[in-house]
N, CA, C and O of each residue as an XYZ file, in Angstrom:
868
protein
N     -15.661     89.915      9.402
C     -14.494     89.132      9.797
C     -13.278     90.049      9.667
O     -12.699     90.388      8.634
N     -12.985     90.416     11.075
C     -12.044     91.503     10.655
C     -10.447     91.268     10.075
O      -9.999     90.124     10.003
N      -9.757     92.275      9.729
C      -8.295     91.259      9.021
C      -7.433     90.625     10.101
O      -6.607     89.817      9.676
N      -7.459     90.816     11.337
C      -6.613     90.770     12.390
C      -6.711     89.473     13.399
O      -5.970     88.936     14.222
N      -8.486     89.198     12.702
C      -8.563     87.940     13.090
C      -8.915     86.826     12.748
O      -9.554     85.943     13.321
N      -8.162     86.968     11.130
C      -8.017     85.853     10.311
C      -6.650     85.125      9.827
O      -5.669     85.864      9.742
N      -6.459     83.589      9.462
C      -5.393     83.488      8.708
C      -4.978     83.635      7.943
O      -5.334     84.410      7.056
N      -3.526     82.565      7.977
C      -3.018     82.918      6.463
C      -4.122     82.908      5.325
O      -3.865     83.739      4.454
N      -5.137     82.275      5.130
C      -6.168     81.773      3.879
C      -6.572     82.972      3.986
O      -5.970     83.557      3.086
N      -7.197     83.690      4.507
C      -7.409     85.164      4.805
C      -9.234     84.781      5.185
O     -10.227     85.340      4.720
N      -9.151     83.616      6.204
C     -10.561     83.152      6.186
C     -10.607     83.477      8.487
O      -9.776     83.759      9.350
N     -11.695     83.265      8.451
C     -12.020     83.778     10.104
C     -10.968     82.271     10.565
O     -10.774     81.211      9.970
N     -10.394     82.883     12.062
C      -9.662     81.586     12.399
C     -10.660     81.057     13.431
O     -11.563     81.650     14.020
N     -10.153     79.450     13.509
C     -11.769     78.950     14.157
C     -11.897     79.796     15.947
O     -12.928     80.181     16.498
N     -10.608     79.855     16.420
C     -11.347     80.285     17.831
C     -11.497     81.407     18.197
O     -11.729     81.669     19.377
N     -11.379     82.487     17.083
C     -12.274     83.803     17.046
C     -14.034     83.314     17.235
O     -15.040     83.433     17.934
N     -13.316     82.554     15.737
C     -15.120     82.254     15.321
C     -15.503     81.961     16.681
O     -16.261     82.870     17.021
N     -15.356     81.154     17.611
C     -15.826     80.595     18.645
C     -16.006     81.194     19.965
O     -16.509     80.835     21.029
N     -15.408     82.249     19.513
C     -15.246     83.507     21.117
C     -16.878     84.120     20.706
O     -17.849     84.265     21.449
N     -16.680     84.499     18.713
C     -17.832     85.292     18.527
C     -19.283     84.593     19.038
O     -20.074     85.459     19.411
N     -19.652     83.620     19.109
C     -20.283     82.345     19.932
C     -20.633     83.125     21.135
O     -21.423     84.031     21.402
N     -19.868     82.526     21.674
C     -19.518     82.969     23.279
C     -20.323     84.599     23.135
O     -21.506     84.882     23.321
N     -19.214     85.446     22.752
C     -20.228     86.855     22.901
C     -21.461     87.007     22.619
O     -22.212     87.733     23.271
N     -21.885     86.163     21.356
C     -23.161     86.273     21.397
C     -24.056     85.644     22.671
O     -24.875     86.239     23.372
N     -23.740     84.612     22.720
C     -24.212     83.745     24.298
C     -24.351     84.783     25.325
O     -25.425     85.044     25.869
N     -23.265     85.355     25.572
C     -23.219     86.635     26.811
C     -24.303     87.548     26.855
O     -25.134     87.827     27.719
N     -24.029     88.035     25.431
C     -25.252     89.771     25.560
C     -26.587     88.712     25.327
O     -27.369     88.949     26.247
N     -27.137     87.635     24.441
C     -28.376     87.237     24.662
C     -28.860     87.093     26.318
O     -29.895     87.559     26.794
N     -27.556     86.129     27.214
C     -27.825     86.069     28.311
C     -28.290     87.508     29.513
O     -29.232     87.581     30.302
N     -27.428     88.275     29.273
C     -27.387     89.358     29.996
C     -28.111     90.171     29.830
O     -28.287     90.852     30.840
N     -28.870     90.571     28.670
C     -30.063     91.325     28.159
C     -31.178     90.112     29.091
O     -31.922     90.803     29.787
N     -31.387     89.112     29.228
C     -32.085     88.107     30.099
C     -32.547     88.145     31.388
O     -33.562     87.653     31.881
N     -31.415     88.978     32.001
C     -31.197     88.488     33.487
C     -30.403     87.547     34.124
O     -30.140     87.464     35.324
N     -29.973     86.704     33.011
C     -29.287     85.215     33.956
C     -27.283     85.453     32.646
O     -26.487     84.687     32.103
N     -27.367     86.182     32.720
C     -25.612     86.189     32.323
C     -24.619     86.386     33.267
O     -24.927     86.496     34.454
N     -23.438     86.447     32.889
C     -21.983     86.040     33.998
C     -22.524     87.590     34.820
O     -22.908     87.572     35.990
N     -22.485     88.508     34.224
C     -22.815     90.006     34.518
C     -23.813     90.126     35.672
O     -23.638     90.882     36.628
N     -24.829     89.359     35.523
C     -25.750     89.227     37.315
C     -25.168     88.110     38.036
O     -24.713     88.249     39.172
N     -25.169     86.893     37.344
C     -24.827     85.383     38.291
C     -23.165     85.935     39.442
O     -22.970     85.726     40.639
N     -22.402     86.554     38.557
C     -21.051     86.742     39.204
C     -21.439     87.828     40.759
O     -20.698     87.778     41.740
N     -22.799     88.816     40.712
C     -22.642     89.401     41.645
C     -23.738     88.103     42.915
O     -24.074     88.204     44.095
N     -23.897     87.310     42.133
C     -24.173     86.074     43.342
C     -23.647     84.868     43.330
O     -24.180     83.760     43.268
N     -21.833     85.406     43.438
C     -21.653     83.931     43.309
C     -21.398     83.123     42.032
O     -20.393     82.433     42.204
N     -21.778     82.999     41.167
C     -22.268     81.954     40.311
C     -22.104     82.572     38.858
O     -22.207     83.707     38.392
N     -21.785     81.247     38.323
C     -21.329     81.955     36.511
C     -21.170     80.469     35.783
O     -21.099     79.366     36.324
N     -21.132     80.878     34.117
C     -21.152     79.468     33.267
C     -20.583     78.839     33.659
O     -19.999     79.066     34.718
N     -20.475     77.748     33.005
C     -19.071     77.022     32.569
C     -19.635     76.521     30.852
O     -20.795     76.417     30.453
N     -18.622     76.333     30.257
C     -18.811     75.294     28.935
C     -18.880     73.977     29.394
O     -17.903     73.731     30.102
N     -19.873     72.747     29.240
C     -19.395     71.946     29.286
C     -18.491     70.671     28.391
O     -17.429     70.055     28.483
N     -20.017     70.785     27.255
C     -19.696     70.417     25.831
C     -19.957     71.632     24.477
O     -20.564     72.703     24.462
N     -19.422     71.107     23.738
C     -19.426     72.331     22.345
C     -19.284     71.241     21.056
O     -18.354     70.433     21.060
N     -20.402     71.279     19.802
C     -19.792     71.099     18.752
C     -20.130     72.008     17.836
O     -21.148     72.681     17.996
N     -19.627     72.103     17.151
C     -19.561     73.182     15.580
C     -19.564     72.517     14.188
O     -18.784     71.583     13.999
N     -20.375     72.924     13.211
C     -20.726     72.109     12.304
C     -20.665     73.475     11.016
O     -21.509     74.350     10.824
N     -19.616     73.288     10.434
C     -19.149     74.079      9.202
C     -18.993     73.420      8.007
O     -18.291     72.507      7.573
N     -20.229     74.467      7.430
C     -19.774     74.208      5.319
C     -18.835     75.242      5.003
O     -18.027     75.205      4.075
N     -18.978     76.081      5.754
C     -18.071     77.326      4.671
C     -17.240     78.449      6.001
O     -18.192     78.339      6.774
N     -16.696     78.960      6.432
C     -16.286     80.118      7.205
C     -15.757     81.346      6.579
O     -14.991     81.474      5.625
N     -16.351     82.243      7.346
C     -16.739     83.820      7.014
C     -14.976     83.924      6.435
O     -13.971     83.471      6.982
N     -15.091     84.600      5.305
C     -13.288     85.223      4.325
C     -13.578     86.534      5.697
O     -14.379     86.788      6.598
N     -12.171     87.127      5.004
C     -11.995     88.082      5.626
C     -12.754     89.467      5.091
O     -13.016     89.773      3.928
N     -12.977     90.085      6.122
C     -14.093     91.497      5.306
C     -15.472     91.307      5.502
O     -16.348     92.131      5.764
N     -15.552     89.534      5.255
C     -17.195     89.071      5.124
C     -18.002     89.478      6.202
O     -17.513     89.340      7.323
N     -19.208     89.982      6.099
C     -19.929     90.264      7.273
C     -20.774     89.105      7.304
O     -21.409     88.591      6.383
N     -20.666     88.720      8.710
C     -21.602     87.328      8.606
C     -23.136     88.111     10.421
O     -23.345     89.227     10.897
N     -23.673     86.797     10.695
C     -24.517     87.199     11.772
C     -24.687     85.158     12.638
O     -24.617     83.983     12.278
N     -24.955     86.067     14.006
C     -24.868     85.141     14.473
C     -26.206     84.805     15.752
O     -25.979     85.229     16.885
N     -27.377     84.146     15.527
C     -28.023     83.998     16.022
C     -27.924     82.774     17.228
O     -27.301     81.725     17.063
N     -28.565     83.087     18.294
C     -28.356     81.994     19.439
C     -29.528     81.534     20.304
O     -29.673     82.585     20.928
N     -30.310     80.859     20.709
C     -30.946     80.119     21.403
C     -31.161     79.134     22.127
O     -30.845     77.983     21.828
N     -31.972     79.633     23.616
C     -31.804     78.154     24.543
C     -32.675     77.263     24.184
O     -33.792     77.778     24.245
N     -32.756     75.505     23.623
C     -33.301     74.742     23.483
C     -33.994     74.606     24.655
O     -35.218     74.726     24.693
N     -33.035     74.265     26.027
C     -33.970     73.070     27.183
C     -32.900     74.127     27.959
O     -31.878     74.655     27.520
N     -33.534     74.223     29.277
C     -32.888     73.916     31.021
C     -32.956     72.489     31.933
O     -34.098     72.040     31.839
N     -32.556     72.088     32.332
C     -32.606     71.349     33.637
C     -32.177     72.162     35.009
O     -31.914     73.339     35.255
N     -32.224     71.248     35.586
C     -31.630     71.684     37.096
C     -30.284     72.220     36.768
O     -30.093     73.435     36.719
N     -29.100     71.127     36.484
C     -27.957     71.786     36.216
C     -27.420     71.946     34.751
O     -26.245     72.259     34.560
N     -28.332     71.718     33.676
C     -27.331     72.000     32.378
C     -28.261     72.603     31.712
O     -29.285     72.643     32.395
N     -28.378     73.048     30.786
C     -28.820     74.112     29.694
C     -28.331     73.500     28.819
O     -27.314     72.815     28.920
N     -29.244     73.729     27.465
C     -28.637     73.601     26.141
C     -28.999     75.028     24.959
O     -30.056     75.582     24.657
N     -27.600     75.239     24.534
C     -27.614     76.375     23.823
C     -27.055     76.489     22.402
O     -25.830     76.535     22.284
N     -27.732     76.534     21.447
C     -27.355     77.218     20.208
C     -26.996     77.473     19.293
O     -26.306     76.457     19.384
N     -26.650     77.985     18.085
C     -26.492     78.935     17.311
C     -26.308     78.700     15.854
O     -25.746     77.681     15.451
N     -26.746     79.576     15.088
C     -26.862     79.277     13.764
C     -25.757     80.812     12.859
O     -26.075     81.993     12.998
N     -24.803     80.449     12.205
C     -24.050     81.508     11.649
C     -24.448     81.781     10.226
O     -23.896     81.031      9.421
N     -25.111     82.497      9.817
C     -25.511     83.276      8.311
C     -24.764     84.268      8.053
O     -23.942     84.769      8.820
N     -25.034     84.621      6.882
C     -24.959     85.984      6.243
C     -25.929     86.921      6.961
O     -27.019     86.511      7.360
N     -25.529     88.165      7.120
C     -26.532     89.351      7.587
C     -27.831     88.977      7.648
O     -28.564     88.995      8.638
N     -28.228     88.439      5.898
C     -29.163     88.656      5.341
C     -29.935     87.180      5.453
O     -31.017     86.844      4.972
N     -29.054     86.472      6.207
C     -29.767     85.002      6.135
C     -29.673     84.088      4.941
O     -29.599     82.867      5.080
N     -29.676     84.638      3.861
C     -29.320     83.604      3.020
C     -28.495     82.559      2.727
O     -28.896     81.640      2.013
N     -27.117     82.585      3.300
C     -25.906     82.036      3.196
C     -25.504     81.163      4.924
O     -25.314     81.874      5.911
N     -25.441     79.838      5.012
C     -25.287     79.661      5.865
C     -24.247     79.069      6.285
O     -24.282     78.024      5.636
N     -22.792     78.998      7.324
C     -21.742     78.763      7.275
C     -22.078     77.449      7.767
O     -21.655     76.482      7.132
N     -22.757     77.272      8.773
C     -23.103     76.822     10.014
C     -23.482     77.031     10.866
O     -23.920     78.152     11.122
N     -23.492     75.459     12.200
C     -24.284     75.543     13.010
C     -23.311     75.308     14.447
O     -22.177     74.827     14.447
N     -23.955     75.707     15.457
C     -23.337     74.899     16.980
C     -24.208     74.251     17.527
O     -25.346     74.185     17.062
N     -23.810     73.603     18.707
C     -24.398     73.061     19.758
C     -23.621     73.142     21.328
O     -22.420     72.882     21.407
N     -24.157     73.399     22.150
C     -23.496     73.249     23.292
C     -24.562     72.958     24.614
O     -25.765     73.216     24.573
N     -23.657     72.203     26.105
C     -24.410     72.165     27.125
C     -23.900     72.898     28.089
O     -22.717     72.674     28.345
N     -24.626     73.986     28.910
C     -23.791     74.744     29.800
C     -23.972     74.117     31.483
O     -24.892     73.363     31.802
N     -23.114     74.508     32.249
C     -23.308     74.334     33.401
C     -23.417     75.460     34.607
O     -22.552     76.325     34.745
N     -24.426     75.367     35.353
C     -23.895     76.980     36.754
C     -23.385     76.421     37.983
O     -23.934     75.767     38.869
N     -21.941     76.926     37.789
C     -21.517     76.267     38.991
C     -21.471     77.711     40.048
O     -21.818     78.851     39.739
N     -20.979     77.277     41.236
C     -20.731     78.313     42.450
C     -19.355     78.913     42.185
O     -18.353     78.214     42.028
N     -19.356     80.027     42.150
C     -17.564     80.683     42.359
C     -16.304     80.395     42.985
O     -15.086     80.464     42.822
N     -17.362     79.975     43.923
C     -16.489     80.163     45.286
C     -16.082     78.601     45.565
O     -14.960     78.240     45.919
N     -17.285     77.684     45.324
C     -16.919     76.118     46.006
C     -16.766     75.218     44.738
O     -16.286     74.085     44.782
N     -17.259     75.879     43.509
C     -16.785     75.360     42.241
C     -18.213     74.177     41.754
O     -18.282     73.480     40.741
N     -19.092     74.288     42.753
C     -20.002     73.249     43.061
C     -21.199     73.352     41.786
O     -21.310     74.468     41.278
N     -21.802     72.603     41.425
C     -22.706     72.693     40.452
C     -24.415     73.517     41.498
O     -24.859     73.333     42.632
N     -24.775     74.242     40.524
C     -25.958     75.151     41.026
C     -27.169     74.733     40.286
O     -27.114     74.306     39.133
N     -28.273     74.861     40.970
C     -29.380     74.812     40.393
C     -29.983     76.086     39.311
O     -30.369     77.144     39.808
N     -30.008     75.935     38.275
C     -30.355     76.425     37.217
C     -31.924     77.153     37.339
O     -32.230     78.262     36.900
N     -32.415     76.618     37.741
C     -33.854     76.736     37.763
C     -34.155     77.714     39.394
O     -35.098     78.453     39.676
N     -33.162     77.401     40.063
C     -33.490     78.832     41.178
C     -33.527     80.156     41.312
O     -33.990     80.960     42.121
N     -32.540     80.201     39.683
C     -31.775     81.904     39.777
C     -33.067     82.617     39.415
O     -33.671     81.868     38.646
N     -33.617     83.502     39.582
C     -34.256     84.698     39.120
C     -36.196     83.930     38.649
O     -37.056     84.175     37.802
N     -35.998     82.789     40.028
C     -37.274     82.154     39.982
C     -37.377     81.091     38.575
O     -38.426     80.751     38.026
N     -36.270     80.771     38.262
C     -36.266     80.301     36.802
C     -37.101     80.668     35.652
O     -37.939     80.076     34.972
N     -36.517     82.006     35.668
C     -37.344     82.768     34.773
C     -36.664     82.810     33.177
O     -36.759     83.618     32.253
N     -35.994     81.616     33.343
C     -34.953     81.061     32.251
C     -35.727     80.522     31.052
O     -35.608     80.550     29.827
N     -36.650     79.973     32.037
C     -37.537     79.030     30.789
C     -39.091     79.836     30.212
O     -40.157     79.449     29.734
N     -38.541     80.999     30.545
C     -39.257     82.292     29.533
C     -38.609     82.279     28.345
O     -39.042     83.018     27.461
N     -37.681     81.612     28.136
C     -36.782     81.959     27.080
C     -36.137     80.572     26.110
O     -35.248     80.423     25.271
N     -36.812     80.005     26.555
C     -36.991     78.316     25.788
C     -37.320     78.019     24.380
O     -38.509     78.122     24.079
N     -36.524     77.685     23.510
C     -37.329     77.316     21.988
C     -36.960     76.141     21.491
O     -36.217     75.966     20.525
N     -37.543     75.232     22.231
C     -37.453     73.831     22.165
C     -37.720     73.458     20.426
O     -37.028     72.761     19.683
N     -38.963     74.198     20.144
C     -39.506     74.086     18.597
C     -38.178     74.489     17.450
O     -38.372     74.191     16.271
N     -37.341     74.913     17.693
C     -36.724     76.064     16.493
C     -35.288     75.205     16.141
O     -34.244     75.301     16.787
N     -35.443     74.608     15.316
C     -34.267     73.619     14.645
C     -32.904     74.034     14.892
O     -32.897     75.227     15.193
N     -32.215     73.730     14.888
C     -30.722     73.545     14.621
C     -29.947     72.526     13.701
O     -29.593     71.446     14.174
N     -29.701     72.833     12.500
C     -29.573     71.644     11.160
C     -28.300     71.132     11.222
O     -27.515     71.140     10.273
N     -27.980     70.498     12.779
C     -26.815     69.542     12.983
C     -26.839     68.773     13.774
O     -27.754     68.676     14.592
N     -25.455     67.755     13.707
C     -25.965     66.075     14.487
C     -25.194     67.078     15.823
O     -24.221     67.830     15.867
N     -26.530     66.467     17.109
C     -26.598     66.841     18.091
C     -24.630     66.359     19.275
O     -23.881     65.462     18.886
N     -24.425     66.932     20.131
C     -23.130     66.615     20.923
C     -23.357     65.358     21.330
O     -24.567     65.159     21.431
N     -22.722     64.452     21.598
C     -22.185     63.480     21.800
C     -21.051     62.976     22.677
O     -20.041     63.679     22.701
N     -21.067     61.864     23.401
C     -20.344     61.536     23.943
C     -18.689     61.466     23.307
O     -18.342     60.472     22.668
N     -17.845     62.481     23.524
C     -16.932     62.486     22.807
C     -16.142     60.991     22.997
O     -16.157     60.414     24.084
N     -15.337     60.348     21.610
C     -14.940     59.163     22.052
C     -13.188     59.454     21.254
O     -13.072     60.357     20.426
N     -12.238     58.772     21.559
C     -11.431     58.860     20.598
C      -9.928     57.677     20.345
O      -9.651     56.623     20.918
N      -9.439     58.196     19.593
C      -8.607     56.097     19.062
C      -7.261     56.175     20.131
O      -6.675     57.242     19.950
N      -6.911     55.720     20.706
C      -5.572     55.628     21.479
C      -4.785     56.140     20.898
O      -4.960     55.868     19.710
N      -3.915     56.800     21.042
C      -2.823     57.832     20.423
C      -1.661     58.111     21.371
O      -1.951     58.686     22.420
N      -0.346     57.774     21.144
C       0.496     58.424     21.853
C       1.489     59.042     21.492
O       2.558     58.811     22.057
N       1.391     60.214     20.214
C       2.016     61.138     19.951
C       1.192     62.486     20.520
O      -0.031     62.482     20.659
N       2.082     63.690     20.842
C       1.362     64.661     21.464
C       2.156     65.845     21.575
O       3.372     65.657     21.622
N       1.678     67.197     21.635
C       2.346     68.023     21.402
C       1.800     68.634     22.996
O       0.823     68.268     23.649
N       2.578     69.433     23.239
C       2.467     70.411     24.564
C       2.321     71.638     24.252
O       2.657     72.023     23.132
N       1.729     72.591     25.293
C       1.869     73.950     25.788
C       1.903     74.216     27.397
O       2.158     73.342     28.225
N       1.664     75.294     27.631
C       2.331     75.990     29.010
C       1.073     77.040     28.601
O       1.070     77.755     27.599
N       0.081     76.967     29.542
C      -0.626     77.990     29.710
C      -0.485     79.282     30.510
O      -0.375     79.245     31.736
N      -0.488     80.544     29.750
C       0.088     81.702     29.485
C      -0.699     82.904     29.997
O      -1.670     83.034     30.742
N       0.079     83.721     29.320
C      -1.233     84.965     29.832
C      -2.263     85.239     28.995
O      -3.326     85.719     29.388
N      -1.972     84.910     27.627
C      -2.877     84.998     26.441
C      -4.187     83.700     26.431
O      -5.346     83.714     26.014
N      -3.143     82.388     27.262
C      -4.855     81.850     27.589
C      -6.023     81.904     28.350
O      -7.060     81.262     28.180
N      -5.722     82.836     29.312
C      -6.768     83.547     30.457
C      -7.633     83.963     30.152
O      -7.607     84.983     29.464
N      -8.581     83.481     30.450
C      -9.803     84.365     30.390
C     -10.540     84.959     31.736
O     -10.106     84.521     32.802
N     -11.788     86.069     31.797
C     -12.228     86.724     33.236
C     -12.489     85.560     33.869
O     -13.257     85.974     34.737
N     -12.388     84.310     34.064
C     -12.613     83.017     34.716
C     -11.514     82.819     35.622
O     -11.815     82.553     36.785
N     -10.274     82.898     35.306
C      -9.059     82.718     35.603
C      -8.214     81.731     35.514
O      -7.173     81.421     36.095
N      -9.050     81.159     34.422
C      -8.484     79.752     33.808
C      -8.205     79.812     31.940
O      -8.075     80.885     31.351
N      -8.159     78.525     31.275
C      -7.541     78.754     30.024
C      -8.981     78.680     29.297
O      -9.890     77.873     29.489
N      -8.901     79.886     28.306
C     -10.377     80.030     27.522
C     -10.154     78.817     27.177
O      -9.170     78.086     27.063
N     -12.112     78.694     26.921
C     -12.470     77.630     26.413
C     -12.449     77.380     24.872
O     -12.871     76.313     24.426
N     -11.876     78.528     23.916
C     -11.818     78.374     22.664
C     -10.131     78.453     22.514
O      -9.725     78.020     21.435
N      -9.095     78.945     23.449
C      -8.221     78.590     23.739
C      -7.301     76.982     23.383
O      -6.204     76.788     22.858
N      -8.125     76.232     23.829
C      -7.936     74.451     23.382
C      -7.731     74.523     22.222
O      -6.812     74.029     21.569
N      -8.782     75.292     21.830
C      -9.436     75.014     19.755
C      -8.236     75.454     19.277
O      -7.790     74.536     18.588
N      -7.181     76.736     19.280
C      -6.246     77.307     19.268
C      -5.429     76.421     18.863
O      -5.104     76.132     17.712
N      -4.994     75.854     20.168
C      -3.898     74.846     20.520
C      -3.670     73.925     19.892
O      -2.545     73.464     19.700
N      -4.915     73.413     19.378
C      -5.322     72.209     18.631
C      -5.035     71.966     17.287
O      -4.514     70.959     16.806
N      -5.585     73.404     16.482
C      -5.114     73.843     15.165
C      -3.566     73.595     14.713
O      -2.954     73.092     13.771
N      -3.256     74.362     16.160
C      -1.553     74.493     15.814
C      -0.674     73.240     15.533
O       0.362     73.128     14.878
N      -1.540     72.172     16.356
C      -0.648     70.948     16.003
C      -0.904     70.773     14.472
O       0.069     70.072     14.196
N      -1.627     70.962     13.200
C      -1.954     70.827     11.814
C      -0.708     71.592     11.700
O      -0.340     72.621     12.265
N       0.177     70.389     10.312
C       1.251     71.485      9.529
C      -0.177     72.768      8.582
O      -1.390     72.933      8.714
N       0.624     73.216      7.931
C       0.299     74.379      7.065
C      -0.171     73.992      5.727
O      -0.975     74.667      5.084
N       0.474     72.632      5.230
C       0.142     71.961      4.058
C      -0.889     71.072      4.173
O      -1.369     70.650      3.121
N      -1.324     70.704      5.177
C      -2.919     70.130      6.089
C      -3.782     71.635      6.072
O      -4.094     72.324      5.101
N      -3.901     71.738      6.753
C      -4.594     72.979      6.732
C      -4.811     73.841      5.323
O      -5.823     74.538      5.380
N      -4.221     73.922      4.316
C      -4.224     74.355      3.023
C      -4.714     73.116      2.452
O      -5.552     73.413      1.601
N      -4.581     71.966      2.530
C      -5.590     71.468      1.726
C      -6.923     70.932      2.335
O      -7.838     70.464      1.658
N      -6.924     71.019      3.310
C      -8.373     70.497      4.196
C      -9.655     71.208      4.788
O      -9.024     72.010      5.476
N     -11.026     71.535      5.053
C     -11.438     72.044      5.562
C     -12.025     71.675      6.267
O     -12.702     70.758      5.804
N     -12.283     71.925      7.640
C     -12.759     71.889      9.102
C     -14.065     71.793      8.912
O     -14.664     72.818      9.239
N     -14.653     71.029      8.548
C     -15.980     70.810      8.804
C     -16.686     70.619      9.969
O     -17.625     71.415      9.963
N     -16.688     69.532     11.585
C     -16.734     69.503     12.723
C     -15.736     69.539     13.470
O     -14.796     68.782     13.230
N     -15.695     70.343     14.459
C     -15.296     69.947     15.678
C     -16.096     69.851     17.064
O     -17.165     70.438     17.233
N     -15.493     69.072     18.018
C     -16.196     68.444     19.371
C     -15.731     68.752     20.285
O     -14.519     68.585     20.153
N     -16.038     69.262     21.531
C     -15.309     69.078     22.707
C     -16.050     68.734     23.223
O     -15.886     68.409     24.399
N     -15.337     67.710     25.468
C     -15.821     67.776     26.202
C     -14.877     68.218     27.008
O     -13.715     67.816     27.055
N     -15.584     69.401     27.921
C     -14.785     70.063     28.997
C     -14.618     69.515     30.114
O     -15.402     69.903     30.980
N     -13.893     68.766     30.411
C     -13.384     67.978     31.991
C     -12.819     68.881     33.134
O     -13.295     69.103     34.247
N     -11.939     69.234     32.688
C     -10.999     69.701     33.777
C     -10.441     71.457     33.424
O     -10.077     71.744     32.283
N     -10.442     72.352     34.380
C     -10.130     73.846     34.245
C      -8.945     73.856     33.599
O      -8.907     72.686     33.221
N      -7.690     74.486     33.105
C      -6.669     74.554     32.687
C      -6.040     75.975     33.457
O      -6.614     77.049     33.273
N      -5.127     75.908     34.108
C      -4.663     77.450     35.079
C      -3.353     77.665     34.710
O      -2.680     76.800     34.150
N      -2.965     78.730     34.979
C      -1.750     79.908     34.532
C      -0.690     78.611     34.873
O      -0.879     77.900     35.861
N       0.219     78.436     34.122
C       1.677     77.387     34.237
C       1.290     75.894     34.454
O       1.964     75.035     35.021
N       0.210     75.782     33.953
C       0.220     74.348     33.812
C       0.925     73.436     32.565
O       1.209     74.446     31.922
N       1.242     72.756     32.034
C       1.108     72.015     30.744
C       0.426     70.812     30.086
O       0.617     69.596     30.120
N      -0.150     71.349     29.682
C      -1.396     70.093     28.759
C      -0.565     69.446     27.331
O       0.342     69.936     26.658
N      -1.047     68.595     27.249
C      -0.891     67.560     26.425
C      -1.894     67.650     25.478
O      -2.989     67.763     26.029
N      -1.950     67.646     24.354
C      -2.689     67.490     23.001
C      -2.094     66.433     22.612
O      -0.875     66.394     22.442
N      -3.183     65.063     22.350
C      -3.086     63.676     21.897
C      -3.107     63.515     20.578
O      -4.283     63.233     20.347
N      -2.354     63.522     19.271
C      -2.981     62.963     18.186
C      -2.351     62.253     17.211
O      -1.211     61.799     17.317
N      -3.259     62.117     16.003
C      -2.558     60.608     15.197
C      -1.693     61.428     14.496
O      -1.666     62.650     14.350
N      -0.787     60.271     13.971
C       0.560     60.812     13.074
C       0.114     61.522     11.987
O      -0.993     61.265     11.513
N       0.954     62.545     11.435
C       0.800     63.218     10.208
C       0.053     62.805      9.156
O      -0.727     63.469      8.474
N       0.506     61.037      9.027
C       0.029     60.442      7.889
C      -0.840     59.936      8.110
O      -1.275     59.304      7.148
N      -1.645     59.841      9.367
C      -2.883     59.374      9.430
C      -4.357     59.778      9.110
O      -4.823     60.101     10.203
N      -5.098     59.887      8.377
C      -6.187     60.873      7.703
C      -7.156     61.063      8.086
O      -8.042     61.772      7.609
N      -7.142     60.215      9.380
C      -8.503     59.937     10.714
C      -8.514     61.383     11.009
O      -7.626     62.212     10.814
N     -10.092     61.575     11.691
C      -9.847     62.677     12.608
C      -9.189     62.533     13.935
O      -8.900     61.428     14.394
N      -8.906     63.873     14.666
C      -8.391     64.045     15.898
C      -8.974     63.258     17.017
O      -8.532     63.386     18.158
């Protein structure tokens, strides 16, 4: 956990943690055959659709942690993927993820069949058997709220997609927590569902309960 990409606590901040995800997702994929790295020269590349994350502890700074990843299932259009965060050595476990991916087209934005690319030679790579020790994604639901903070998506939220990273949100999200929340609380889950792209000068809205409310987001 390097120092540069941790906080004030001097602990990993969550949407590093969540990029490191992602990279791992990439090189498992691309060592595969079916990552952004081949799909993009036909067209075609992820998307996130859903993501949850399930934390007892997150990597301090310095800590060397490891991050293992695996595809549960394919369908036609979604995939389910992954990951378990340890110590090097396995003993120590921070946590877990879950996510569902989607292949859409580049060009028409259209959802793709999963199972065509590379003869669906995807489900060579299936471990339906191999646990993941967290409550599975879910239909995200949440309480009516009409306090909300804004941003203006930037150059720092871009990602090679050309839209606002998907750990980007997580970012955004944090920031609405004062400092005296965040110092006394720890992040045990978070959820997303990915609806809609986010592009250069837009402004989004982040929905949530008042300061004094102790609900989650």
């Amino acid at each position: 956990a390097d120092a540069f990409h941790c906080d004030f606590q001097h602990q990993l901040c969550v949407g590093h943690l969540g990029n490191s995800l992602l990279n791992a997702s990439d090189m498992h994929s691309t060592q595969r055959k079916f990552g952004m790295t081949y799909l993009n020269t036909i067209n075609k590349t992820w998307v996130l659709s859903r993501l949850a994350i399930e934390l007892s502890d997150i990597p301090k700074e310095h800590e060397e942690f490891a991050i293992e990843t695996w595809v549960e299932s394919a369908m036609k259009y979604f995939t389910r993927r992954n990951w378990a965060l340890t110590s090097p050595d396995g003993d120590k476990v921070f946590g877990y993820a879950k996510s569902i991916w989607a292949m859409i087209d580049t060009i028409t934005r259209e959802p793709q069949d999963i199972l065509a690319v590379n003869d669906g030679k995807i489900n060579d790579y299936l471990y339906p058997e191999k646990p993941c020790d967290m409550k599975d994604v879910s239909r995200v639901t949440v309480p009516k709220m009409e306090e909300f903070t804004e941003f203006t998506v930037r150059y720092s939220d871009i990602d090679v997609n050309g839209h606002c990273n998907s750990m980007k949100y997580i970012d955004h999200v944090m920031d609405t927590f004062s400092m005296e929340h965040l110092m006394n609380y720890q992040l045990q889950r978070l959820e997303i569902a990915y609806v809609a792209e986010g592009h250069w000068g837009e402004t989004i809205r982040i929905y949530h309960l008042s300061p004094d409310d102790t609900q989650h987001f």
